[in-house]
N, C-alpha and C positions, 0 to 999 in steps of 0.2 A: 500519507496518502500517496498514492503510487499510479501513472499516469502509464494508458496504454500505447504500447509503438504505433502503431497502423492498423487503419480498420480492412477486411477483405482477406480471403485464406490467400488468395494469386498474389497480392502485394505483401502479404506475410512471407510467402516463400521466398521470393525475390530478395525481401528485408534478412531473410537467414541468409544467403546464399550472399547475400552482400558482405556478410559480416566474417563468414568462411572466408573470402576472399583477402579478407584482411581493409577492405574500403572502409572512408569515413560515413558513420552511420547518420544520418538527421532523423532524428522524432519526430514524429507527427503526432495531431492529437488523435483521441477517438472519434470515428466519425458515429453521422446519427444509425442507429441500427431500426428506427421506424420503417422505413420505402421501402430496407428489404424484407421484413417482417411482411407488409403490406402487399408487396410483390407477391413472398410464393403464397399466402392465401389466395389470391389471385389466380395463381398456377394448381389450387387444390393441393399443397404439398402440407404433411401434417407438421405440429410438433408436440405431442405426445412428450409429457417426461418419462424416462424411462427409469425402471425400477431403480431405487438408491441402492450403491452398493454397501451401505452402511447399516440396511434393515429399517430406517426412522421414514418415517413420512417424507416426501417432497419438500422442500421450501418453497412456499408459495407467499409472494407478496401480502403485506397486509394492511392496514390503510394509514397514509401518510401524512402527518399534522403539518399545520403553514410552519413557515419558518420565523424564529424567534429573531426579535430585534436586537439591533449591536448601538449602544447611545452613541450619540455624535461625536462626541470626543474621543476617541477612541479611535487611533489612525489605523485606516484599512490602505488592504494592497489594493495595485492600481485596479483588478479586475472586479473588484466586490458590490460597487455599486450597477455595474450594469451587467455581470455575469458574462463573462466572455470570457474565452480560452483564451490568454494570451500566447503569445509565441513561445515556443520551445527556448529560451539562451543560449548562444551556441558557443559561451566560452565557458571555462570553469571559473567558476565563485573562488579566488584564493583571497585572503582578509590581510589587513593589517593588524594592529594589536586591537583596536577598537574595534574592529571587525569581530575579532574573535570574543574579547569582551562579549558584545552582543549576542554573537549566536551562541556562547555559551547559556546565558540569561534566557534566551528561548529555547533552547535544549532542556535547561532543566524545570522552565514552569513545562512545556510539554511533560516530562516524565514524570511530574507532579502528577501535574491532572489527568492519565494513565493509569497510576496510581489508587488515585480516587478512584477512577470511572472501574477500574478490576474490584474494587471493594465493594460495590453494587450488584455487581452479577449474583444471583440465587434465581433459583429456578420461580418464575410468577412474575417478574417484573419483565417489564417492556422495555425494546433496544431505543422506543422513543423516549422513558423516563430516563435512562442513558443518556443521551443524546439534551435533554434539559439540563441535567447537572453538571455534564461538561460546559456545557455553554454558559450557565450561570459563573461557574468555577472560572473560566477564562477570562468573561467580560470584568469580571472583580478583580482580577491580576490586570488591566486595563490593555488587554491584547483581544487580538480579533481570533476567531474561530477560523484559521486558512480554506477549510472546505467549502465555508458557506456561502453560495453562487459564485465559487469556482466551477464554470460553462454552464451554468444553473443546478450546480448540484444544491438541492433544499436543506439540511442539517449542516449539524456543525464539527460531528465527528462522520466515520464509518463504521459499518459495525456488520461484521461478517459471520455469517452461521454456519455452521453443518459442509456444506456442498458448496457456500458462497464462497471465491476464491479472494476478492476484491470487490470494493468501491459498495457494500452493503449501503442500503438506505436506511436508516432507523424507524419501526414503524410499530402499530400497535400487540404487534405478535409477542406472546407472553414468553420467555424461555422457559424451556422443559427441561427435568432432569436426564443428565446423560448430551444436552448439546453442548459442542465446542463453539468457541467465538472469539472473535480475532477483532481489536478495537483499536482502531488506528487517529491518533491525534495530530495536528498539527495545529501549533499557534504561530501568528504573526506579532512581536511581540517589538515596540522601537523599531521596527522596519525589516525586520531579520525572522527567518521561520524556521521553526525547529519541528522532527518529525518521527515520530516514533510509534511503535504496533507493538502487540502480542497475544499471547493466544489465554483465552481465559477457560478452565471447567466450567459445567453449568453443575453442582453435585458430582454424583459419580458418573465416572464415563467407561464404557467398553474401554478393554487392553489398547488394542487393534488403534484407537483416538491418540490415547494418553500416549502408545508411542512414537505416532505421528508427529503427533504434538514434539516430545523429547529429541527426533531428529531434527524436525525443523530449528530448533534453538540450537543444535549442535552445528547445524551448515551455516548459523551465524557467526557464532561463538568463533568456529574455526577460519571462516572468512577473514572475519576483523582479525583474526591474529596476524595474517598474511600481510597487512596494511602497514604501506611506509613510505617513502619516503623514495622516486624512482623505482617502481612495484608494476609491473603492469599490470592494468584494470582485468585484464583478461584471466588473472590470477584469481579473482574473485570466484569466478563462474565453473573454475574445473576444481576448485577446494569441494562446491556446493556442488557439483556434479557425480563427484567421487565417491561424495557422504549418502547422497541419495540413492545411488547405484547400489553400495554397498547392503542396503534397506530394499533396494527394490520397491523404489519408490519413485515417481515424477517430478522433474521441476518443470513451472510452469515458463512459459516461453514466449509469450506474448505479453506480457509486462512486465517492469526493469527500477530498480533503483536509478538515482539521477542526482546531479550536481541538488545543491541545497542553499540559500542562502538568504540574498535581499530578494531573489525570484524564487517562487516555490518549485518550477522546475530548471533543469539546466543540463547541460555539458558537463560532465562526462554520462554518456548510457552505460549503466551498470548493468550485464548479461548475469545473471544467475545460471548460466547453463556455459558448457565448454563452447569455446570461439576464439576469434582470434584478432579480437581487436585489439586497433594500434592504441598506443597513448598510457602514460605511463602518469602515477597520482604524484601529483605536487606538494609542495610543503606548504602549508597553510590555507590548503583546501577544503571544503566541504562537500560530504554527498551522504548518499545514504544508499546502506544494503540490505534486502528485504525480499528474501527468497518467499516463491509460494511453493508449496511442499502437496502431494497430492497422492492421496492412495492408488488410484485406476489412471487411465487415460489421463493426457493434459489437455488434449481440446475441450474448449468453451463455449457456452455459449454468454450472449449478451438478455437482459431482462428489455420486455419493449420501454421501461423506465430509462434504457441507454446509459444507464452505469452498473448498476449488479452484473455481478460476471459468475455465472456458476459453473463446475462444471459438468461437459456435458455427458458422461456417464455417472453421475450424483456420488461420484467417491469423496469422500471428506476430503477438505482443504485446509492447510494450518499455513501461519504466517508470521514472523516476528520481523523487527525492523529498528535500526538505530541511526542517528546523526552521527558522522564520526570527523574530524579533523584529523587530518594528516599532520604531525609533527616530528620535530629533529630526532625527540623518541621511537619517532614511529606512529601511532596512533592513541587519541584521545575521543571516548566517546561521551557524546555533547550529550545525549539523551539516557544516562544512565542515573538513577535516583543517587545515587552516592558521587555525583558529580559535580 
């Protein structure tokens, strides 16, 4: 799960122009996107979706079950019982060996239960029976569901469709054959969170998806090779910038990988787009990198739900994402099933 920089386009640009600069970046969380929503009604300003560029129907919300219970024994992180955005951490998560012990151990129940939750998708089921199985699946490994009222998000996974770029809510909408989905896990597992996404088929899918899809995994793949040991972070973002140009494709720019560890976010902002940020990856760190990939336009919009982020010309969105330590090798990724 993947947490947005700044809410407001004026403070977005600023947050680029910072990072041009070469200045140190602070995340901020998302802010509420209601008052403005409420505002331009207000102002009579419409918001019409405008036709998908993909041919499929709009994604439209569809209705959202309470959220499932986590037993008491089962140690949650500090924000879970009262649902608040914790702070950004503004150092990088480096571990000692027990450190890495651990987030190895939540790296790979996450890519477990990834796993499972891809082996469900077929067109008729629902991203909320999704969304029960991973949960069940976690709470039996005695780890918490990291989403669940992280800043009151309601589920336990994400679960992203078609046009959805990020932070999908799970809901009673059936998938159809020919949609893309992108399911993104995090467990908090002994105190350590591991975090991992990908992109699922629904059946068969248009060309035009399926290569979306295959670029997207490729500005991964070629990412993480980049990764070592004194590397700078900024290396990440012109690997993924390169691969998507090349495609003629978007990276999305308003949300980022980030530090990983005993906090679910942290230090270092991973930019998926070319920049020039300072700081370079350490040895026995964790983060994670998790480009979003987009056929048309990268501008967004927010759901009045104030997580779904679609975007705002309805071109398909794809997205893959791994845990990775930094080591003497070079890079070790925590969320891969063969891990």
């Amino acid at each position: 799960m993947r947490s947005a920089l700044i809410g407001g386009a004026r403070s977005m640009v600023l947050l680029r122009k910072a990072a041009a600069s070469g200045a140190v970046l602070a995340p901020v969380r998302p802010v509420a996107n209601r008052q403005i929503w409420n505002m331009a009604k207000g102002f009579g300003l419409g918001f019409a979706a405008p036709k998908p560029l993909h041919g499929r129907p709009p994604l439209k919300q569809g209705k959202v079950s309470p959220c499932m219970p986590v037993p008491a024994h089962i140690k949650r992180p500090p924000y879970a019982d009262k649902g608040a955005f914790p702070p950004w951490a503004d150092r990088s998560q480096v571990h000692n060996e027990e450190g890495k012990k651990r987030m190895r151990a939540s790296g790979r129940l996450a890519a477990r239960v990834l796993e499972y939750a891809g082996s469900l998708v077929r067109p008729g089921i629902t991203t909320d029976e999704i969304d029960k199985a991973v949960h069940a699946m976690i709470i039996e490994n005695n780890a918490y569901p990291s989403p669940l009222n992280y800043g009151k998000f309601p589920k336990s996974v994400c679960t992203s469709v078609n046009e959805c770029v990020c932070h999908g809510i799970p809901d009673d909408r059936p998938l159809e054959e020919g949609d893309i989905l992108n399911i993104d896990v995090t467990v908090y597992l002994d105190g350590y969170h591991g975090d991992t996404s990908r992109m699922f088929f629904v059946g068969e899918v248009e060309p035009a998806a399926k290569q979306l899809v295959e670029v997207t995994k490729e500005c991964l793949d070629e990412a993480i090779k980049k990764c070592a040991p004194g590397v700078p972070y900024s290396v990440i973002g012109k690997t993924i910038q390169n691969i998507a140009d090349k495609h003629k494709l978007g990276v999305i720019r308003d949300y980022v990988g980030h530090g990983v560890g005993q906090a679910f976010h942290s230090h270092p902002t991973i930019f998926h787009y070319k920049n020039t940020q300072p700081g370079v990856m350490q040895l026995g760190e964790t983060f994670t990198i998790e480009p979003m990939i987009v056929q048309g336009n990268t501008k967004c919009d927010t759901w009045r739900d104030n997580w779904t982020v679609v975007t705002k010309d309805r071109g398909l969105a794809a997205q893959f994402e791994h845990t990775l330590l930094i080591t003497e090798q070079g890079v070790e990724i925590l969320t891969r099933l063969d891990a």
